[in-house]
N, C-alpha and C positions, 0 to 999 in steps of 0.2 A: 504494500500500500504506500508505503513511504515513497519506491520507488518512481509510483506513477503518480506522487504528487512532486516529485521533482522534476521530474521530465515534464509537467505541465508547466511549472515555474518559467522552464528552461526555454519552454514555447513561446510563454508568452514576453519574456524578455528579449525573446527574438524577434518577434513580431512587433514590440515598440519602436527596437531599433532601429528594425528595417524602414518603418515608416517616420523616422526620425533621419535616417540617412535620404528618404526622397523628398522631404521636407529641404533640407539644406541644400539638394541638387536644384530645387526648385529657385529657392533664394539666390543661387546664383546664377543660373538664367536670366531670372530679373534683374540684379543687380546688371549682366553682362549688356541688357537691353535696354537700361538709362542710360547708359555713357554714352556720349557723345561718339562719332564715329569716325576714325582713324584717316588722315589726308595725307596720303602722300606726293610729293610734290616730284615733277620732274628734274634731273640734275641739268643743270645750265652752263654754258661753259661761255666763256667771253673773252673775245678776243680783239684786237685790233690793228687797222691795216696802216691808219695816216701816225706820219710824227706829229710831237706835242708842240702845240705853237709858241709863240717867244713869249715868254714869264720870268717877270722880276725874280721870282724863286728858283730854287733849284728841283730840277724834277730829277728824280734817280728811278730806275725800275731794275727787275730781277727777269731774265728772260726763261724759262722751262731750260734750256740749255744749259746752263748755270746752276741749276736744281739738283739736273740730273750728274753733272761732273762733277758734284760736290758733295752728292749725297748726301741733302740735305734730309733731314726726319722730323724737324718741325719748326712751329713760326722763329722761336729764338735761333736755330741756326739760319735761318733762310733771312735776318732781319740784322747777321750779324754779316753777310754781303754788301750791306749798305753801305756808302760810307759815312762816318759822323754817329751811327747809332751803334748802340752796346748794350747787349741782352747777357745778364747775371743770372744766377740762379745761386738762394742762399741757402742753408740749411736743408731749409725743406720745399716743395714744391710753392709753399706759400708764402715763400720769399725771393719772388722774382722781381727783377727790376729792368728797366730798361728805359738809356739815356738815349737822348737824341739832341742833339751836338751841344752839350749842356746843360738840357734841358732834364731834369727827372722827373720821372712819372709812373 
C-alpha cells in the first residue's frame, strides 16, 4: 500500500512539473515576441576618386596599402601612421591616450 501511495506522489509531482516547465516555454515565447525586431544593416564601403582641395589645414590620410604593409590590427596602430598623432596605451585597456600634435584627448 505504501508503495502505491508513492508512486502516486511521484505522479503527481511529475505532472506539476511538466506543466510548470510548459508554463515557462510559454513565457518565453512571449517575452521572444515583445522585443523589438532585429535590423540588420548592409556593410558600406566608401571610397574616393578626386584629390582634397587646397585647405589652410593639413589633411593626412592612411591608404589600405599602408594597412596592409604594416599590418596594422587596430585604430591605435593605424592612427600611429599619422604624422603628429601618438596612441599610448596605459596599464590597462582603460588607459589609452592619444595626442594629436599637442593636443591631449
Amino acid at each position: 500500500m505504501k508503495k502505491a501511495i508513492g508512486v502516486y506522489q511521484l505522479l503527481v509531482l511529475l505532472l506539476i512539473f511538466c506543466g510548470w516547465v510548459q508554463a515557462q516555454q510559454a513565457s518565453k515565447e512571449e517575452d521572444e515576441s515583445k522585443r523589438p525586431p532585429i535590423h540588420l544593416f548592409e556593410v558600406v564601403t566608401v571610397t574616393a576618386e578626386l584629390e582634397p582641395q587646397e585647405s589652410p589645414t593639413t589633411i593626412s590620410e592612411i591608404t589600405a596599402e599602408q594597412l596592409e604593409r604594416r599590418t596594422v590590427n587596430n585604430l591605435g596602430e593605424a592612427l600611429e601612421l599619422l604624422p603628429g598623432v601618438h596612441f599610448r596605451v596605459g596599464r590597462s585597456k582603460l588607459e589609452e591616450q592619444v595626442t594629436v600634435r599637442g593636443f591631449e584627448q
